[in-house]
DSSP file (Angstrom, degrees, kcal/mol; ACC not computed):
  #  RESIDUE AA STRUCTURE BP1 BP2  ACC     N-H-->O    O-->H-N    N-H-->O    O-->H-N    TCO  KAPPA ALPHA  PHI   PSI    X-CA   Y-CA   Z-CA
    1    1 A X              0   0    0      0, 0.0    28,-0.4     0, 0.0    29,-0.1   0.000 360.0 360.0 360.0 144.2  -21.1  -31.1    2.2
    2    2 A X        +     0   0    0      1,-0.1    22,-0.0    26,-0.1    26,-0.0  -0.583 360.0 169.5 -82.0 151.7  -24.8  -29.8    2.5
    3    3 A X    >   +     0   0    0     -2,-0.1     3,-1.2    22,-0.0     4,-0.2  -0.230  24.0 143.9-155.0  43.0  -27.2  -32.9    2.8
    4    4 A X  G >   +     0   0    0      1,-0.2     3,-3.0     2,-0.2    20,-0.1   0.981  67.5  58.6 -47.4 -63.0  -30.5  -30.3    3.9
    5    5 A X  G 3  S+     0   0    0      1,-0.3    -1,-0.2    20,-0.1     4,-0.0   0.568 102.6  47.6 -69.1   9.7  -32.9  -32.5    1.9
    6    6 A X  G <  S+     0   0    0     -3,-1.2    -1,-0.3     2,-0.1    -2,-0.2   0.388  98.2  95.2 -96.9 -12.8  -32.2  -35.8    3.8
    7    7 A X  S <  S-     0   0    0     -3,-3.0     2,-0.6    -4,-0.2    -3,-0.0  -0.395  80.0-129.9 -93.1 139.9  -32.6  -33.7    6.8
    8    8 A X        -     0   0    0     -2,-0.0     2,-0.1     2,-0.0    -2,-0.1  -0.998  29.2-149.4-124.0 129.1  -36.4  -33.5    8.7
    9    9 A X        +     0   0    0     -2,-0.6    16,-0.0     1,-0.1    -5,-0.0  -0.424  32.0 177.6 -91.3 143.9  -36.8  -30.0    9.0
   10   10 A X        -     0   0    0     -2,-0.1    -1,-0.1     0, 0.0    -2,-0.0   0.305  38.0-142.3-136.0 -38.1  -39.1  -28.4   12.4
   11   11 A X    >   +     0   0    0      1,-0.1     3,-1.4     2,-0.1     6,-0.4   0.893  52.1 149.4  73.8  32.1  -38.2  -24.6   10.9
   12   12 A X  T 3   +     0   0    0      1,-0.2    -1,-0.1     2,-0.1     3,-0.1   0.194  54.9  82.6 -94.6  27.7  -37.9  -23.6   14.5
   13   13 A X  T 3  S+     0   0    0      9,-0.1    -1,-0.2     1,-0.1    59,-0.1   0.558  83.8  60.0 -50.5 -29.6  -35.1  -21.0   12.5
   14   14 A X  S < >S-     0   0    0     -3,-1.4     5,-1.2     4,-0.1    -2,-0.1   0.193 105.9-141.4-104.2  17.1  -38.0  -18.9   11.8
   15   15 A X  T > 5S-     0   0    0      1,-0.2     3,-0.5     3,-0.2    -3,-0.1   0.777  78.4 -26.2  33.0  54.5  -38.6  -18.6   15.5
   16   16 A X  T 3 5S-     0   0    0     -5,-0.3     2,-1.0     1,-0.2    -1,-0.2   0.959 116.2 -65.1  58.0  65.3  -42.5  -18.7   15.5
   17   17 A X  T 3 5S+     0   0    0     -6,-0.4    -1,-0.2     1,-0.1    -2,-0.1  -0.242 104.7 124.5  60.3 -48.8  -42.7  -17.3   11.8
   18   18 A X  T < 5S+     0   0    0     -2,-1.0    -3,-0.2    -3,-0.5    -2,-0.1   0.725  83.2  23.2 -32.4 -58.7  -41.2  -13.8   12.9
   19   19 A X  S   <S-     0   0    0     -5,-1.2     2,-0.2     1,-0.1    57,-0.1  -0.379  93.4-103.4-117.9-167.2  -38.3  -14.6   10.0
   20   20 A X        -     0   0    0     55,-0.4    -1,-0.1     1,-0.1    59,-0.1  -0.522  49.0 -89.4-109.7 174.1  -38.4  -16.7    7.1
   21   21 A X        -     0   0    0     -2,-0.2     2,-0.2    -7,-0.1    -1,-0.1  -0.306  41.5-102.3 -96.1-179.2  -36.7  -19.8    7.1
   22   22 A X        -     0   0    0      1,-0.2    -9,-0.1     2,-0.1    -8,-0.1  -0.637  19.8-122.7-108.8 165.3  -33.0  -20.6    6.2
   23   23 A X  S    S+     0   0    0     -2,-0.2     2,-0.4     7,-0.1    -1,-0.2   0.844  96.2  49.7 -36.8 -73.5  -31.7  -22.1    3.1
   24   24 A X  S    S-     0   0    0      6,-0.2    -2,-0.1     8,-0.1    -1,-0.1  -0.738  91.0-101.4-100.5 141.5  -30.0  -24.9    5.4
   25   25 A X        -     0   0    0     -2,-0.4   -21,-0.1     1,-0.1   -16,-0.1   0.181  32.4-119.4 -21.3 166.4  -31.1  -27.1    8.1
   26   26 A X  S    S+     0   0    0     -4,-0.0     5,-0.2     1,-0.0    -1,-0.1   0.606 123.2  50.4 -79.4 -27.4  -29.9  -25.9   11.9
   27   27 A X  S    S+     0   0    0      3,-0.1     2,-0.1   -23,-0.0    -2,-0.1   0.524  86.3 107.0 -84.0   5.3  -27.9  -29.6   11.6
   28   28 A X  S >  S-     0   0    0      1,-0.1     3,-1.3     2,-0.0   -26,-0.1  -0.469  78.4-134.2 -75.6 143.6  -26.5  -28.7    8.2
   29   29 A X  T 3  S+     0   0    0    -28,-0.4    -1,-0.1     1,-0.3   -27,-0.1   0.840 109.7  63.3 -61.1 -26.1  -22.4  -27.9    8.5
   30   30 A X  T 3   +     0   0    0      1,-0.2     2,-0.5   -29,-0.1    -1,-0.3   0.095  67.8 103.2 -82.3  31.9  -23.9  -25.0    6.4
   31   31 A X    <   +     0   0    0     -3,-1.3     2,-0.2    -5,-0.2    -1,-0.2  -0.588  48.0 169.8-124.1  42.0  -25.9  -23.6    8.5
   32   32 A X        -     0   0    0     -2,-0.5    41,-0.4     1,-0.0     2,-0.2  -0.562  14.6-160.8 -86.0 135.8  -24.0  -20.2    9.8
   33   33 A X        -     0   0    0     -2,-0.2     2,-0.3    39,-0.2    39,-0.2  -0.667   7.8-165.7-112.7 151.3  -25.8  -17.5   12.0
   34   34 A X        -     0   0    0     37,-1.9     2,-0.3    -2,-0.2    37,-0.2  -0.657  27.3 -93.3-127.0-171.0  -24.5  -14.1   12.2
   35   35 A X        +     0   0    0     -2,-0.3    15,-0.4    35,-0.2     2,-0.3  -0.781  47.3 163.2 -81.9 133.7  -25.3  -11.1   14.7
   36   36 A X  E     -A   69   0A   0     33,-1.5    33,-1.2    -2,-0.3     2,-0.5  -0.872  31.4-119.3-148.4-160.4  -27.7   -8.9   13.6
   37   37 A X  E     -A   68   0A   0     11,-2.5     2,-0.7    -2,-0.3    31,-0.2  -0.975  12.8-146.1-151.1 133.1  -29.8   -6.2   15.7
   38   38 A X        -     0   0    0     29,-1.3     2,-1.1    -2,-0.5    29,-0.4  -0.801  13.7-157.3-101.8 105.1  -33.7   -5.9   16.3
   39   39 A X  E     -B   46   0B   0      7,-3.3     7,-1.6    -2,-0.7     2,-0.3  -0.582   8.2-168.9-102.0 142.4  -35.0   -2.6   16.5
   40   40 A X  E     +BC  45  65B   0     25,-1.9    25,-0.7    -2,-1.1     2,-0.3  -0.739  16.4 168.5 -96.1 140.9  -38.2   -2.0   18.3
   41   41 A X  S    S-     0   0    0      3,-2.2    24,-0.1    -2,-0.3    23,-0.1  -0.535  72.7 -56.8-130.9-153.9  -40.3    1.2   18.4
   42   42 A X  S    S-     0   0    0     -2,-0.3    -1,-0.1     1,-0.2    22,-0.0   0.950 121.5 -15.3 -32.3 -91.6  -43.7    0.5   19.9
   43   43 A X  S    S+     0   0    0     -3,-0.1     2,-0.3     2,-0.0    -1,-0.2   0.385 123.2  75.7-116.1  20.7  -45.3   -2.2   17.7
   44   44 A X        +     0   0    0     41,-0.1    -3,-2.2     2,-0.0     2,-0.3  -0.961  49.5 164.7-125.3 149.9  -42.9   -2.1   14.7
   45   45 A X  E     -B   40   0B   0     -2,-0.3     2,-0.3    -5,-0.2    -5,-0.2  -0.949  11.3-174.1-151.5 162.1  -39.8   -3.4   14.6
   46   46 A X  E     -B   39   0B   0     -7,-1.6    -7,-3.3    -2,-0.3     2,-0.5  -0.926  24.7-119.5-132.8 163.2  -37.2   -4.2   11.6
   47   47 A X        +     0   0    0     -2,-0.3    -9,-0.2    -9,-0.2     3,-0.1  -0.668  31.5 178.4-103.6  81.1  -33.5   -6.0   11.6
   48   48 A X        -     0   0    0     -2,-0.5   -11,-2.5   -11,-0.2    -9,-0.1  -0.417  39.9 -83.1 -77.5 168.8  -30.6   -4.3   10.4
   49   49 A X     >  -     0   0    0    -13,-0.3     4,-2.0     1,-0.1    -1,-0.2  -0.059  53.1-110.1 -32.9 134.8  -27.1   -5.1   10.1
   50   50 A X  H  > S+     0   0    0    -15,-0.4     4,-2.9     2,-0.2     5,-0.1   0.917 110.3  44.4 -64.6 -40.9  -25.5   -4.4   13.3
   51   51 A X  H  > S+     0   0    0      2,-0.2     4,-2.0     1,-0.2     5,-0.2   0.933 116.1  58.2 -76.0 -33.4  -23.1   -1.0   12.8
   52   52 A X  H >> S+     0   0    0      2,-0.2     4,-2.0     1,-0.1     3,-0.6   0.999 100.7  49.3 -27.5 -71.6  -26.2    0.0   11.1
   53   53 A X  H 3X S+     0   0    0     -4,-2.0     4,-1.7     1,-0.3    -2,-0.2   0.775 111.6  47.6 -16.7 -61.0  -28.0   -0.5   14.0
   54   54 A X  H 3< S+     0   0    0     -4,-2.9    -1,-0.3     1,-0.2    -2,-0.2   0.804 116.8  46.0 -87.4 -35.6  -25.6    1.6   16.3
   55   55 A X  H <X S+     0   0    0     -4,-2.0     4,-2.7    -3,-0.6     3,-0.3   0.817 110.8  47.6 -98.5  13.4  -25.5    4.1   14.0
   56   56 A X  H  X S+     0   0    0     -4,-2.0     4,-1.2     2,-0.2    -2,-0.2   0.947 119.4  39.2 -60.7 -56.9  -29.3    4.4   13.2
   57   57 A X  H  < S+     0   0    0     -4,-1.7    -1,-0.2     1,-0.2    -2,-0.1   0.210 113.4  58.9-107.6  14.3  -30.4    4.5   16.8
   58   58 A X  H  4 S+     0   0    0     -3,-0.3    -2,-0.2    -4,-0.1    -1,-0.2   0.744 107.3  56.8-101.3 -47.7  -26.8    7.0   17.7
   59   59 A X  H  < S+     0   0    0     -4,-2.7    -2,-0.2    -5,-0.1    -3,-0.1   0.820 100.7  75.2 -61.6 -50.9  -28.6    9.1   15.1
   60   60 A X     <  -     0   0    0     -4,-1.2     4,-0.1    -5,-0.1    -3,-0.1   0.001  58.5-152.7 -77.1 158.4  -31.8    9.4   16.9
   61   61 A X  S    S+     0   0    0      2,-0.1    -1,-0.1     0, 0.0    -4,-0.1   0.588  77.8 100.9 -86.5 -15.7  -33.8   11.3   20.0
   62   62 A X  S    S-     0   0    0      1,-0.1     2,-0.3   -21,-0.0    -2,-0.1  -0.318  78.5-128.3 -89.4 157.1  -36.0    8.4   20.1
   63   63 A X        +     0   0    0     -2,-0.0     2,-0.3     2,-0.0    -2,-0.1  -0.719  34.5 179.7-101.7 148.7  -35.7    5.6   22.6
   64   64 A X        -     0   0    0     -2,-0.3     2,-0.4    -7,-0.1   -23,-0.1  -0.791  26.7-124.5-134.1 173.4  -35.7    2.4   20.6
   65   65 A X  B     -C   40   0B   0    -25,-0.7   -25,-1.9    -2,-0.3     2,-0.6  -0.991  30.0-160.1-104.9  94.3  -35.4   -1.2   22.1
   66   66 A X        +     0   0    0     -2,-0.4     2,-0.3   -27,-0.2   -27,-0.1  -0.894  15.4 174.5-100.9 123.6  -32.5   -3.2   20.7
   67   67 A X        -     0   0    0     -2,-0.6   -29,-1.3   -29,-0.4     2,-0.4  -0.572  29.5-134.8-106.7 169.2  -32.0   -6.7   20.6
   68   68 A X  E     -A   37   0A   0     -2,-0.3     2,-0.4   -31,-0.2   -31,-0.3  -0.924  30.6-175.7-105.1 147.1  -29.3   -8.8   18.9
   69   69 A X  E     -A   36   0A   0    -33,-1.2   -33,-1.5    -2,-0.4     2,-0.7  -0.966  23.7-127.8-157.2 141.9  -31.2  -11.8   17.0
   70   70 A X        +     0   0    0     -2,-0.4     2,-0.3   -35,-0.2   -35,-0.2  -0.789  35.4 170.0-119.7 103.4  -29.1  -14.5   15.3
   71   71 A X        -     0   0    0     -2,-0.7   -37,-1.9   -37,-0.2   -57,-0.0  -0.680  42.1-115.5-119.4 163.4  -30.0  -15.3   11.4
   72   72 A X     >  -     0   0    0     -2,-0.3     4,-0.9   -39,-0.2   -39,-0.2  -0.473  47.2-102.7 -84.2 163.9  -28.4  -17.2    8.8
   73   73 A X  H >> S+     0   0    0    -41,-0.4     4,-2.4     1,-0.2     3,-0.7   0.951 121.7  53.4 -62.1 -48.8  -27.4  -14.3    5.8
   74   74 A X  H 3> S+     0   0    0      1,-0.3     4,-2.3     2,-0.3    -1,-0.2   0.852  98.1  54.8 -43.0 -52.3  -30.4  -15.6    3.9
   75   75 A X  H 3> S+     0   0    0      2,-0.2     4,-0.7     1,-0.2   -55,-0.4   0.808 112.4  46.8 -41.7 -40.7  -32.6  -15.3    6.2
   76   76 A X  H X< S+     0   0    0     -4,-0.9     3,-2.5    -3,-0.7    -2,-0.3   0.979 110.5  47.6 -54.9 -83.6  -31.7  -11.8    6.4
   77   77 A X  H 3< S+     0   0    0     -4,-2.4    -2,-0.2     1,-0.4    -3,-0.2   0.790 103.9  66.5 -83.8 -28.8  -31.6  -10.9    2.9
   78   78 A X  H 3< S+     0   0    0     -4,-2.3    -1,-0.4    -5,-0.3    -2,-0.2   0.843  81.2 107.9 -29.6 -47.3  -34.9  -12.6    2.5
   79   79 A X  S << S-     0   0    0     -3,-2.5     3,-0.1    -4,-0.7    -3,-0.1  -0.096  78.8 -90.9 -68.2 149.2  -36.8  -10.2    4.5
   80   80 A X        -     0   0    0      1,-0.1    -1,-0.1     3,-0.0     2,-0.1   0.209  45.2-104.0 -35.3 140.4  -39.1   -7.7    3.6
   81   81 A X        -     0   0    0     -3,-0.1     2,-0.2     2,-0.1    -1,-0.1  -0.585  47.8-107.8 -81.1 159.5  -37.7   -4.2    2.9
   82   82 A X        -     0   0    0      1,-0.1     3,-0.1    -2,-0.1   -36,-0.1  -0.672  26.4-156.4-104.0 133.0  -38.7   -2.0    6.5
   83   83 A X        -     0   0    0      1,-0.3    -1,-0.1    -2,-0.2     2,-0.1   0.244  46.9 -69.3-109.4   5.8  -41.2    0.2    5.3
   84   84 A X              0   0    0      1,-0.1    -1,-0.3     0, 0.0     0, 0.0  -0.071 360.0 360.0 123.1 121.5  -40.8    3.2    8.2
   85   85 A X              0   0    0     -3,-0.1    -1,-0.1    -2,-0.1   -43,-0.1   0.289 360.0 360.0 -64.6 360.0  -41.5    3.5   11.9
């Protein structure tokens, strides 16, 4: 059972702002992080779904930077829609 609002929150999910913060605490039992992939191109970068990812950057000539970065689904569907490299 979730009990986030007894919980003191530090929001060090959002890794220094870069994502928005999760729904649940990191010490809530509800609190699940998935895989998801950071792609870089010079100074813009978005997060897709990983088999996106692979085939996004399979697609391309262009060298991209790929990370794996680990966000709760909210966090994820929270973000901003990727407006273009």
């Amino acid at each position: 059972m979730c009990n986030c609002l007894t919980m003191r929150r530090d929001l060090r999910e959002t890794m220094g702002g870069k994502y928005p913060h999760s729904t649940h605490s990191p010490a809530c039992e509800d609190y699940v992080t998935e895989e998801f992939a950071r792609i870089e191109y010079g100074d813009v970068a978005c997060v897709m779904e990983k088999r996106e990812a692979e085939a996004f950057v399979n697609d391309s000539n262009i060298e991209y930077v790929v990370t794996t970065v680990h966000l709760t689904r909210d966090q994820f569907e929270r973000m901003g829609e990727f407006a273009g490299f």
